[in-house]
C-alpha positions in Angstrom: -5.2 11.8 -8.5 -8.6 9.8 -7.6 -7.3 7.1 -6.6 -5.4 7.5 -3.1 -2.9 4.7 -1.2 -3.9 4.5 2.4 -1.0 1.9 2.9 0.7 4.4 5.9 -2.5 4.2 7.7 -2.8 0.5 7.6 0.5 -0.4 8.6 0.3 2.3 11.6 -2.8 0.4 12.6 -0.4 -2.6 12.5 2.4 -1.0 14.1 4.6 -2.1 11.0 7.7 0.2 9.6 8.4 0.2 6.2 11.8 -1.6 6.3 9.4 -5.0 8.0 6.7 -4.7 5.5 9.8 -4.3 2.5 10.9 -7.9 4.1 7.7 -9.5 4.8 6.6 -9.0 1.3 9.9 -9.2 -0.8 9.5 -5.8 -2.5 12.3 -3.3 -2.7 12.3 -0.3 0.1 12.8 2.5 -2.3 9.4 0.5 -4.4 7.4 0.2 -1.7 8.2 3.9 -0.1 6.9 5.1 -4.1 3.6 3.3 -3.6 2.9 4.6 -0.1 3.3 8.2 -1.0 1.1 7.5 -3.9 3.6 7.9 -6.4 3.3 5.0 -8.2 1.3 4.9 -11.4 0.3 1.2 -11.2 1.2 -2.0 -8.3 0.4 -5.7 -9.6 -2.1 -8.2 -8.2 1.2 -10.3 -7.1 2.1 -6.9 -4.9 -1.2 -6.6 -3.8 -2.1 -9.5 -2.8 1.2 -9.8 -0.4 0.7 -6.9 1.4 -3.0 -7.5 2.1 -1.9 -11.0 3.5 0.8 -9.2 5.3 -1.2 -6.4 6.9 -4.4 -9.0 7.2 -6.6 -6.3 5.3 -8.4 -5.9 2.0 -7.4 -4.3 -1.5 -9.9 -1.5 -0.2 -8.5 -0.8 2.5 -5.2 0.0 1.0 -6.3 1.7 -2.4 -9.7 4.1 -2.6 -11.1 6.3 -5.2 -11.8 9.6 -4.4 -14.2 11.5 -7.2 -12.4 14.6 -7.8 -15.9 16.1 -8.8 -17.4 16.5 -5.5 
């Protein structure tokens, strides 16, 4: 898949386990665990915006599109 989730790497550079970021930004564990294996097929602006406030990053720094082509 292009696109790839860096959310692990941000919250190790935050020193933040999931079970805090699940609280912090009101989504479901088993949810959150699907987006940061990069099994989730779409995440809302809503989402999105939370965890970026919550980790103090960007949308870019989270998400990233890798061209498959080179």
């Amino acid at each position: 898949m292009p696109i790839v989730v860096n959310l692990d790497v941000m919250m190790a550079k935050r020193k933040m386990s999931l079970n805090e970021l699940s609280e912090k930004v009101d989504l479901t564990l088993s949810n959150l665990s699907i987006l940061k294996t990069g099994k989730a097929k779409a995440i809302r602006f809503s989402t999105l915006e939370a965890i970026c406030k919550v980790l103090d990053c960007q949308p870019g720094d989270i998400l990233e599109f890798l061209d498959e082509e080179n």
